[in-house]
Phi, psi and omega in degrees: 000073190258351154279127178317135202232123171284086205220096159320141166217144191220083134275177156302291181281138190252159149063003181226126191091171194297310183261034154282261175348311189280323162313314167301329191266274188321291194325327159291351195283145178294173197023008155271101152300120207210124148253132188232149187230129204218170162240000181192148168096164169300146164306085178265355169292142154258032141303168168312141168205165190227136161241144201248340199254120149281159171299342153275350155324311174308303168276344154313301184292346171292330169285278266242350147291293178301333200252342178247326166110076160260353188333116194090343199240037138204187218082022197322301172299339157321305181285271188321325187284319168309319195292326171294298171308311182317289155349287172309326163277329167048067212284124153312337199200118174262126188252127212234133152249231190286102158245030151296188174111341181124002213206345206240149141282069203307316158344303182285342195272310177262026138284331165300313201278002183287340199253075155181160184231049136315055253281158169230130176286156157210113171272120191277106167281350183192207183239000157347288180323347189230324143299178194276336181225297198276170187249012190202119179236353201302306183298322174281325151102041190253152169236043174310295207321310183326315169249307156195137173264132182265276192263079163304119168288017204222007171321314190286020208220182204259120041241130175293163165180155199272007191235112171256032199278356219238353190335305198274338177300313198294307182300289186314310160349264194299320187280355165285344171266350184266332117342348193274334196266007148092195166314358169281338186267111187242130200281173150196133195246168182236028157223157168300349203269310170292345182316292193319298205290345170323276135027287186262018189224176195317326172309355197327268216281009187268158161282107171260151202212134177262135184218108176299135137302171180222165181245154149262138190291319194283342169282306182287085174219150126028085181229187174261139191246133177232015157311326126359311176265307170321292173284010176050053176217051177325303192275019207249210185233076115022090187221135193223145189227177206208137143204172165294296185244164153231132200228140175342315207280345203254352169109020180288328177274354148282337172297312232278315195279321133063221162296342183283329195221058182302187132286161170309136196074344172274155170211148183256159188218119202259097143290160174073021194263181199234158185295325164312329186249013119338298137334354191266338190275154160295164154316328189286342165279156187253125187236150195216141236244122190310146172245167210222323204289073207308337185286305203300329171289302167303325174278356171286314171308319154352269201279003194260150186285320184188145191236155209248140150269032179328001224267149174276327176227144170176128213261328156214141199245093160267003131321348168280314183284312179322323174304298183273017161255357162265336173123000191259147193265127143335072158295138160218158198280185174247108216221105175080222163272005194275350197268327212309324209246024190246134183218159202280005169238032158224010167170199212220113170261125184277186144273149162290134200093020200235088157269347182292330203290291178334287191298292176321343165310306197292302215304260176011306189252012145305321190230024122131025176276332191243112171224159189221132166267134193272048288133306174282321177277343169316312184303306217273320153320296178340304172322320170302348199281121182338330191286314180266010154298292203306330195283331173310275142334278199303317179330296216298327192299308218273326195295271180318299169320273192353257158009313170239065136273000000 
């Protein structure tokens, strides 16, 4: 690759939420030329960018999810007119994230890539690619994927719809289309853990390549805090928990139960919560409203004792790392991909549903019997560093280019 390698990235999102961000990021890798093409939300990248979707696009295919299960499967002229910019751009390498969301037709889209011999990345953030509906099954414990799925229990769940008939139409669907393009389709997850469902599922037989996200260390460090003091708990056991959105599936009702039976001397402290579910806490917890501001995220981590997991299905947890790269050590349930980036001297893996496991963790490292040095979870972080995403990334491009040369 001594040339710029020219590289479509096709997401829901461009700079924004983690794989907006993660897009933004690849797109910057030295010797990448990168354009990226999204369907929805504002643009925070000032990369080359296509938005392929408008917001009545968005709400169409969301009427045409509820009411038919069509997901992924209209916005046709939309896709085809992206596809006329592709084309004009004429990529060495097409890299695919998430093309769910609301905005893309993936039909129209890999009937393009079957007539072109373009190798393809394609990164899985979740399984929506390998099922008939949902993008998470973990929680629920359903394995329909393996073979085919009918009577999805999860109609109710994003991408939502009042119609289920089509479920099992859906599954055949994608695997005739995901399946088409043979050795050009190159998978890459960022756990070992999405490896496996690879693995087992129609996707079986594709080249998957496992790639950690990664953070950055120059945000995520050590910082001086004066969270503690602000909140007058100079003296107290600090245990914190972090998500973006909070969801059933992500442990918000187990933190609300929780926060009810801290230990002593502990206090929880909740990002990312919306002012409704604020309300779901006791007073004695400190909740604080989602933030964008990754320093303002490092000095909380900081100043926190130990930060908390709840989550029930999850394919990689960068909040775990983010965590341990401030210094702070990881309770977590054992849920997915989230244990991968847990070592036993950088935190403690629960079972899932175990808030007794949880609260006996915090008590434990409250009251010195169980401590991690933050020096151990720093190193252990360290692994994690954008540079070895990108070294990650770059192998797999010269690896794939190779291949088809």
């Amino acid at each position: 690759m001594m040339h710029s390698v020219k590289t479509a990235f096709v997401n829901t999102v461009s700079g924004y939420g983690s794989t907006g961000r993660l897009i933004d990021q690849l797109s910057r890798m030295d010797g990448i030329q990168g354009k990226i093409y999204y369907g929805r939300k504002k643009n925070l990248s000032d990369m080359d960018s296509y938005r392929m979707t408008d917001f009545f696009g968005n709400v169409n295919q969301a009427l045409q999810t509820f009411l038919f299960d069509k997901h992924a499967f209209c916005n046709r002229k939309e896709t085809e007119r992206m596809i006329e910019d592709l084309k004009q751009f004429a990529p060495d390498l097409i890299h695919l994230h998430n093309l769910h969301g609301y905005y893309l037709d993936a039909e129209v889209l890999f009937e393009y890539l079957q007539s072109v011999d373009t190798p393809v990345i394609w990164t899985l953030h979740d399984c929506w690619s390998f099922t008939g509906h949902c993008s998470h099954y973990e929680a629920i414990g359903c394995d329909q994927w393996k073979t085919l799925c009918h009577d999805c229990p999860q109609l109710d769940q994003y991408p939502i719809t009042f119609n289920g008939k089509h479920v099992a139409e859906n599954y055949e669907r994608k695997k005739k289309l995901f399946t088409s393009l043979g050795d050009r389709l190159h998978i890459a997850v960022p756990s070992q853990w999405l490896a496996d469902q690879v693995r087992e599922s129609f996707l079986g037989n594709t080249d998957c390549t496992v790639v950690a996200n990664g953070i950055s260390l120059d945000t995520f460090q050590p910082r001086p805090s004066e969270f503690k003091k602000k909140h007058h708990i100079e003296n107290r056991f600090l245990v914190t928990a972090c998500a973006s959105i909070w969801t059933k599936k992500k442990g918000l009702d187990q933190l609300v139960e929780l926060a009810k039976m801290m230990p002593e001397r502990s206090v929880l402290c909740v990002i990312g919560v919306t002012k409704s579910q604020i309300r779901l806490f006791p007073k004695t917890a400190i909740c604080i409203e989602r933030t964008d501001n990754a320093m303002q995220l490092a000095e909380i981590y900081t100043a926190s004792d130990v930060f908390v997991n709840p989550t029930l299905e999850e394919t990689f947890s960068l909040v775990n790392v983010e965590s341990q790269a401030c210094g702070c050590p990881v309770i977590t349930y054992r849920s997915g991909g989230s244990v991968e980036m847990i070592t036993e001297k950088t935190g403690v893996i629960i079972n899932k549903n175990d808030l007794a496991g949880m609260r006996d963790t915090i008590g434990r490292m409250a009251s010195g019997e169980l401590v991690f040095s933050a020096e151990d979870c720093i190193e252990n972080a360290s692994h994690y560093a954008l540079a070895n995403m990108y070294d990650g990334y770059l192998k797999l491009y010269h690896r794939v280019l190779g291949d088809a040369e």
